[in-house]
C-alpha positions in Angstrom: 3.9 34.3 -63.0 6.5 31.3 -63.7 8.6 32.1 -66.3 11.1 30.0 -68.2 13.4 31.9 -70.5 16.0 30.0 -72.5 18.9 31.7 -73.6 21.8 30.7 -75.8 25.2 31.5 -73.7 27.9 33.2 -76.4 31.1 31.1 -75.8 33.0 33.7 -73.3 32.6 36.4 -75.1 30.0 39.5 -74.1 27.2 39.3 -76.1 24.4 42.0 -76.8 21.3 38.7 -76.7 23.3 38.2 -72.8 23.1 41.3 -71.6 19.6 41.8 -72.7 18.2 38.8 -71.5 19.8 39.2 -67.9 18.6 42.3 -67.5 15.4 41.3 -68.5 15.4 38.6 -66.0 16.6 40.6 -63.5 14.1 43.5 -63.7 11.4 40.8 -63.8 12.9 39.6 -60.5 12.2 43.0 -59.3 8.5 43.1 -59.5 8.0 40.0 -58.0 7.9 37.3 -61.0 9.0 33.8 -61.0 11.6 33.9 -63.5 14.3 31.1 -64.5 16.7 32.1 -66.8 17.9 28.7 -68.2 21.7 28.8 -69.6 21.8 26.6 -73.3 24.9 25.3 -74.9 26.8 27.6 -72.7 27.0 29.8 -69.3 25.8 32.8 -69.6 28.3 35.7 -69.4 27.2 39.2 -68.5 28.3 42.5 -67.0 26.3 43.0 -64.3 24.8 40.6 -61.7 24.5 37.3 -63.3 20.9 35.7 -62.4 21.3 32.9 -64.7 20.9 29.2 -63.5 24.5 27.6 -62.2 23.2 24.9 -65.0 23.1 24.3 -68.7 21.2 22.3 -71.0 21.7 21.1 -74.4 25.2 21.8 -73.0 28.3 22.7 -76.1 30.5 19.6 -75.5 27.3 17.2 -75.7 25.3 18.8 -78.6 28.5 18.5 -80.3 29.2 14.8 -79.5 26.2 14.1 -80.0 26.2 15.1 -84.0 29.4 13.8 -83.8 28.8 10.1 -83.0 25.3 8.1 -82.6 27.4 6.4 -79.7 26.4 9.8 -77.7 23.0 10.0 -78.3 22.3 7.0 -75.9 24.6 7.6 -73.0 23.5 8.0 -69.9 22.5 11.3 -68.0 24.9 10.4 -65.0 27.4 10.2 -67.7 26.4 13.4 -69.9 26.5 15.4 -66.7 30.5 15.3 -66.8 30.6 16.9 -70.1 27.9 19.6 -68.8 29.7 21.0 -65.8 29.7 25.0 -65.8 33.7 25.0 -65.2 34.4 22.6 -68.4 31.8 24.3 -71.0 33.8 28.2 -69.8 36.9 25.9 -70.5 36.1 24.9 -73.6 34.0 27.9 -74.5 37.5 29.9 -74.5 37.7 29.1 -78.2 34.0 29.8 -79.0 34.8 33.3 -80.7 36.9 31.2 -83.5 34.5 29.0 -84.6 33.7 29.5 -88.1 30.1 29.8 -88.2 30.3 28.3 -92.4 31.0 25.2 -90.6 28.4 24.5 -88.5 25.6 24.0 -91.1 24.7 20.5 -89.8 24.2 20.8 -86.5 22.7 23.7 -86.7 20.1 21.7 -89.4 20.1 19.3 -86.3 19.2 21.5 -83.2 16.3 22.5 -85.4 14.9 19.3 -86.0 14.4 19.4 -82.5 12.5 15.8 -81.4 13.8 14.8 -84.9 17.1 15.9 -84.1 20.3 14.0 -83.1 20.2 16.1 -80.0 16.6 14.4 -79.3 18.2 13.2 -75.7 19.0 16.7 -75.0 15.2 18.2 -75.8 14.1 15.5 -73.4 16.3 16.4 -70.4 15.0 19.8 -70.8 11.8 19.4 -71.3 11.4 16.7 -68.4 13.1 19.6 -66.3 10.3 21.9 -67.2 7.3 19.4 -66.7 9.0 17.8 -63.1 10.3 21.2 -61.3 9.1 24.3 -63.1 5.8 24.2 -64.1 6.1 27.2 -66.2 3.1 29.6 -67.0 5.0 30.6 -70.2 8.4 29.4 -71.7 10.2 32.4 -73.9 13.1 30.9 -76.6 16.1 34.1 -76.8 16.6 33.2 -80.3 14.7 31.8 -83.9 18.1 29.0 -83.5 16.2 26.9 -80.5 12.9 26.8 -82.5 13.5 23.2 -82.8 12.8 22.9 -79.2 9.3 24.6 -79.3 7.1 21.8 -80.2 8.7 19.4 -77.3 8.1 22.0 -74.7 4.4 22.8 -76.3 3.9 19.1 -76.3 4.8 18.3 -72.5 4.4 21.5 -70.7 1.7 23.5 -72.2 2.4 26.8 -71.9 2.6 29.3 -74.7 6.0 29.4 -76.3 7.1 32.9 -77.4 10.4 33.1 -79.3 12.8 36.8 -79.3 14.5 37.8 -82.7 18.1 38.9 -81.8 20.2 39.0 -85.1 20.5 34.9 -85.7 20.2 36.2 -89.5 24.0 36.9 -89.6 24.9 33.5 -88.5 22.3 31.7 -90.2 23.5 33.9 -94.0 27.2 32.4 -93.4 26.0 28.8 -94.1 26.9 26.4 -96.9 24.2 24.6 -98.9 22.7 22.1 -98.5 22.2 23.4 -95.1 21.8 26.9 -95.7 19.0 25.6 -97.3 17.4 23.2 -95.3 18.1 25.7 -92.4 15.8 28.5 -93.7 12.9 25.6 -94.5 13.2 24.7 -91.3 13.4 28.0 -89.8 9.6 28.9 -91.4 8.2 24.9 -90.3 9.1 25.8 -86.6 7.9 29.7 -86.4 4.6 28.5 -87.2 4.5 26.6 -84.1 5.4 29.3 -81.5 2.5 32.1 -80.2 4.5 35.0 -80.7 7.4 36.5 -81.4 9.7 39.9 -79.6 11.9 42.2 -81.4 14.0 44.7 -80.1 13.0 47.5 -83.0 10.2 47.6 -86.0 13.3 47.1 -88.2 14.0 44.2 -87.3 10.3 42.9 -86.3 9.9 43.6 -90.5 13.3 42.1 -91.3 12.3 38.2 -89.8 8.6 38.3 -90.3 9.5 38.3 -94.2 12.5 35.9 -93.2 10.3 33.5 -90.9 7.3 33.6 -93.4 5.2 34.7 -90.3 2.5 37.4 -89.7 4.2 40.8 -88.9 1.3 40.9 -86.3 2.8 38.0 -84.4 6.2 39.7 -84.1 5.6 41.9 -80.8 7.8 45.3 -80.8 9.3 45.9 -77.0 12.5 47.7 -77.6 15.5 46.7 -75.2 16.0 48.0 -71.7 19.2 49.4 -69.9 19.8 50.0 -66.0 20.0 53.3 -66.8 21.1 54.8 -63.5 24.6 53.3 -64.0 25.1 54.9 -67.5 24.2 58.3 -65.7 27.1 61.2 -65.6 27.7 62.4 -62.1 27.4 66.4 -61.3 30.8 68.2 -62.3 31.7 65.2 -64.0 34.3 66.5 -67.1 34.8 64.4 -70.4 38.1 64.3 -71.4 40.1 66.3 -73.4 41.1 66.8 -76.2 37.8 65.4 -77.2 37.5 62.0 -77.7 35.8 59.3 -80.7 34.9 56.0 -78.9 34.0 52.5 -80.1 33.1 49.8 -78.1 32.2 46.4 -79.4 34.1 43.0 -80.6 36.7 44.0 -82.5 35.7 42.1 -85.8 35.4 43.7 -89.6 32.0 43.5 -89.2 31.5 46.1 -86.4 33.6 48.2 -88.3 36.4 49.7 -86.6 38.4 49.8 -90.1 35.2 52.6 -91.2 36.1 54.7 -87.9 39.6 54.3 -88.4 39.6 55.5 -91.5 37.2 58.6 -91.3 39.0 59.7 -88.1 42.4 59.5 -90.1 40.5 62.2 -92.7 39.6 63.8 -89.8 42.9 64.1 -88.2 44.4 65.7 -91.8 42.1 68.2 -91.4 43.1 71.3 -90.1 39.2 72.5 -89.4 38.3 69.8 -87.4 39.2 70.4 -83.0 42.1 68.1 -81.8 40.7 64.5 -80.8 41.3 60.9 -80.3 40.0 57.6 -80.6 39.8 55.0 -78.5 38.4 51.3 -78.6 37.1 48.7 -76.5 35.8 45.3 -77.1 36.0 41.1 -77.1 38.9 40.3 -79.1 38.8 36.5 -80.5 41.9 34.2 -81.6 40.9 34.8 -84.9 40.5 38.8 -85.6 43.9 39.6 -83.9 45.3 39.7 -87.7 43.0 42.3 -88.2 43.5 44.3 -84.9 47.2 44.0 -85.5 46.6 45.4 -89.3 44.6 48.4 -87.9 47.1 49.0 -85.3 50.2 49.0 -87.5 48.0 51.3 -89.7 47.3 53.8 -87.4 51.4 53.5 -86.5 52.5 54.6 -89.6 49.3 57.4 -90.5 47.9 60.9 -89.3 46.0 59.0 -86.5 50.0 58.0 -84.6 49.4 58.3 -80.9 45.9 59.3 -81.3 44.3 55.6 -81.2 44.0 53.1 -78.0 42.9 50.0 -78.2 41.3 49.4 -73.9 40.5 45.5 -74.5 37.9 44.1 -73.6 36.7 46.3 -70.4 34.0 44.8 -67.8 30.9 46.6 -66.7 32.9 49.4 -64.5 35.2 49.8 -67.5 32.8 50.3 -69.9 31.0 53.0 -67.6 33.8 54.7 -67.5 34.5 54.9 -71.0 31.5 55.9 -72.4 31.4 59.0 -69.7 34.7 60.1 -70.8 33.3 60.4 -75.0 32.8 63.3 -76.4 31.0 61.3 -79.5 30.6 57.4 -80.3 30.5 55.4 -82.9 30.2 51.6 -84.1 29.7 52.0 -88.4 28.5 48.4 -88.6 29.3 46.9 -92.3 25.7 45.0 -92.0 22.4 46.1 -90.6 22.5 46.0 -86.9 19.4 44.2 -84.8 20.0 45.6 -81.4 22.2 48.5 -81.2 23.0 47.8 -77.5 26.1 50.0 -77.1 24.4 52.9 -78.8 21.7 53.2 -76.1 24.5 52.6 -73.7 26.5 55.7 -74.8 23.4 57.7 -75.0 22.3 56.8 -71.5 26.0 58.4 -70.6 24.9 61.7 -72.5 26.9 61.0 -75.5 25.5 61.5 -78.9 26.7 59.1 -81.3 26.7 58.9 -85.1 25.9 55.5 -86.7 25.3 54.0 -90.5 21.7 54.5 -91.3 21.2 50.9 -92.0 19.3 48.2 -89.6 18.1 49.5 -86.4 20.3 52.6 -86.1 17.9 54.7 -88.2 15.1 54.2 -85.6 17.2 54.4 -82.3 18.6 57.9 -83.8 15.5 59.3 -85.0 13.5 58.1 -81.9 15.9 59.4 -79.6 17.1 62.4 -81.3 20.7 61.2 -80.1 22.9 62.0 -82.9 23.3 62.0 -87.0 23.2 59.3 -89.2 26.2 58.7 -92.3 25.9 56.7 -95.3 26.8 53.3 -94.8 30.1 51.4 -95.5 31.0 55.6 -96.3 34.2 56.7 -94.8 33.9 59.8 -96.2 30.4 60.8 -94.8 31.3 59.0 -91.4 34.2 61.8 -91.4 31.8 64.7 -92.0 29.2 63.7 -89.3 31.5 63.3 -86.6 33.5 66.5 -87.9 30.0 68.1 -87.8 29.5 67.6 -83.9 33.4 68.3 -82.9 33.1 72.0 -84.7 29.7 72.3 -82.9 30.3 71.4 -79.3 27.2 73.2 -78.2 25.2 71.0 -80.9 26.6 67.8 -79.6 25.7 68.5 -75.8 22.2 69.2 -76.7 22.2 65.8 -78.8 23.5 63.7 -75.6 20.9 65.4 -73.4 17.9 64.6 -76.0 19.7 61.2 -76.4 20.2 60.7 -72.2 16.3 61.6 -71.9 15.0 59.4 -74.5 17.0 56.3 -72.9 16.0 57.1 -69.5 12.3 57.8 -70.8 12.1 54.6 -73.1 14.3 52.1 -73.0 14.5 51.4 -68.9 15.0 47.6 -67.9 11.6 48.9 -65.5 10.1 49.7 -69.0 11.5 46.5 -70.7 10.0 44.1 -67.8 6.8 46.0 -68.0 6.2 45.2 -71.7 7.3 41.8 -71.6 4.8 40.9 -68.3 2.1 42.7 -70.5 2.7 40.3 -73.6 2.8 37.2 -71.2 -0.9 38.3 -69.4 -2.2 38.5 -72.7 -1.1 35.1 -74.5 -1.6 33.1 -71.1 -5.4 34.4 -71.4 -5.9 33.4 -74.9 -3.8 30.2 -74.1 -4.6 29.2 -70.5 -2.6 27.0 -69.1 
């Protein structure tokens, strides 16, 4: 089958929506498929073998111009090419983790005008691409932002469009009216338009039907996939000691590491509770190294001194290696999580976790019997779970083993490609092409 799945590159930075759709390419690849996975606004970065086209459309530096002036909308494609090389967009894309989403309400109004839009010229390059080369038997959107290209690629190629639901409703919940607005409007005009939807958890699939104004029946439930082999601990391998907290994710307010902090600090006053330490990895943007520094001086003068290190952002190996040393993990999002990526990651690694029982961790916790859930936004209760499993060290192992089986039985990228074909076979027969 010819595939042609869009995805939205994340300015740098690793990006849960990345990861997923490379492995999902790549374990498609594996059986056989014909699968292009088609960079948009910028490369793609991931932490494993990158399968991603060395091209990009509706490149960053043009979509920008392109709201920026009406001069831009009618250049040339020799001369657009310039401003859509790979090298330039990773250049530029260095600053991508600063950008204020509040101030993007118009262009993102824009890009979901699609044809409409005054990144029209863009549309048409891509969907030109699709009808000339490609061919594709069914085109899949990573994201409810590139809606507005739906219609175009429905009206030139003919294949059934299927659009995945990867946490756009944090961005799109930071915008200003008018376009916050006009956005949302938008948002329910286009899903109409599309043959299905994927989301990662029922959560979520609940969350955006009610958001998109679209049947829940439509939204199509294939949880996320991990090459699970990698995450696997080796025979004799030892965690380290004294036990160890871990976090990995960007290091932002809104993934929490001020919670963790926090609860480990009542932790570490409390006599009871095993000698431990915490450590962190994670993107780091321009703009959250106030708050990193604030954390860090914090944990300088508290009960947590010499007991938290920040690892920076670590690469595939790195990350590997981190989760097999934990003892437990955490990330006590502030908001409801869509994905929970690095949860499944840690409990592929044995590790049982213990995660706000908001969004999607509810569902990943109880399905994989992985670890305890804690009040959200709740210090306090954080505290208690985690000082729950350190007293109980026999508890905790069995958690990471139910948790490691579950992943390994469940969420594989095998599983995840498996799932995904099946939905394509059956919308392609009710919508030859």
């Amino acid at each position: 089958m010819r595939i042609a799945y869009i995805a939205a590159g994340a300015a740098g930075m690793y990006c849960g929506s990345c990861l997923h759709d490379n492995t999902l390419a790549k374990a498609l690849l594996a059986r056989g498929e014909e699968v292009l996975l088609v960079p948009t606004y910028m490369p793609l970065r991931t932490d494993s073998q990158d399968v991603s086209l060395p091209r990009v459309f509706f490149g960053g530096i043009n979509a920008y111009l392109q709201q920026l002036s009406p001069l831009f909308r009618h250049t040339p494609r020799w001369f657009d090419k310039i401003f859509d090389h790979p090298a330039l967009l990773r250049l530029a894309s260095k600053s991508g983790g600063n950008i204020d989403p509040a101030k993007l309400g118009g262009m993102t109004v824009s890009m979901l005008r699609g044809e409409q839009g005054n990144q029209r010229k863009e549309l048409e390059k891509l969907a030109d691409w699709l009808v000339d080369e490609v061919q594709p038997e069914v085109v899949h959107l990573s994201n409810s932002m590139l809606l507005g290209m739906a219609r175009r690629i429905a009206e030139r190629c003919g294949p059934p469009v299927i659009c995945a639901l990867s946490g756009e409703d944090i961005f799109l919940e930071q915008l200003r009216p008018p376009y916050y607005e006009q956005a949302r409007e938008l948002l329910r005009e286009r899903a109409a338009e599309v043959q299905a939807f994927t989301a990662l958890n029922n959560y979520y699939a609940n969350f955006m039907s009610d958001y998109l104004a679209v049947p829940r029946g439509r939204v199509h439930v294939i949880p996320t996939g991990l090459d699970v082999a990698d995450f696997t601990v080796p025979p004799g391998h030892q965690r380290a000691t004294p036990a160890r907290i871990g976090y990995l994710a960007r290091i932002c307010p809104e993934k929490g590491l001020h919670h963790l902090i926090e609860a480990c600090e009542l932790l570490a006053e409390d006599s009871s509770v095993p000698a431990f330490e915490l450590v962190a990895g994670g993107y780091l943007g321009e703009r959250d190294r106030t708050y990193l520094n604030g954390l860090e001086q914090r944990v300088a003068e508290g009960p947590l001194k010499n007991r938290f290190k920040y690892l920076g952002e670590v690469d595939r190996a790195g990350k590997v290696a981190l989760l097999q040393s934990l003892t437990l993990f955490s990330t006590p999002t502030t908001y409801r999580e869509s994905k929970g990526l690095p949860t499944l990651e840690a409990l592929a690694a044995g590790v049982p976790v213990v995660q706000p029982a908001h969004g999607s961790f509810p569902e990943l916790v109880t399905d994989t019997g992985g670890g305890l859930l804690c009040e959200p936004n709740n210090p306090r209760d954080l505290a208690d779970k985690l000082a729950e499993l350190l007293r109980d060290p026999d508890e905790a192992r069995r958690m990471g083993s139910a948790g490691q089986a579950a992943v390994q039985a469940r969420y594989s990228a095998g599983r995840l490609a498996e799932e995904t074909l099946g939905l394509y076979q059956r919308l392609t027969q009710t919508c030859p092409h």
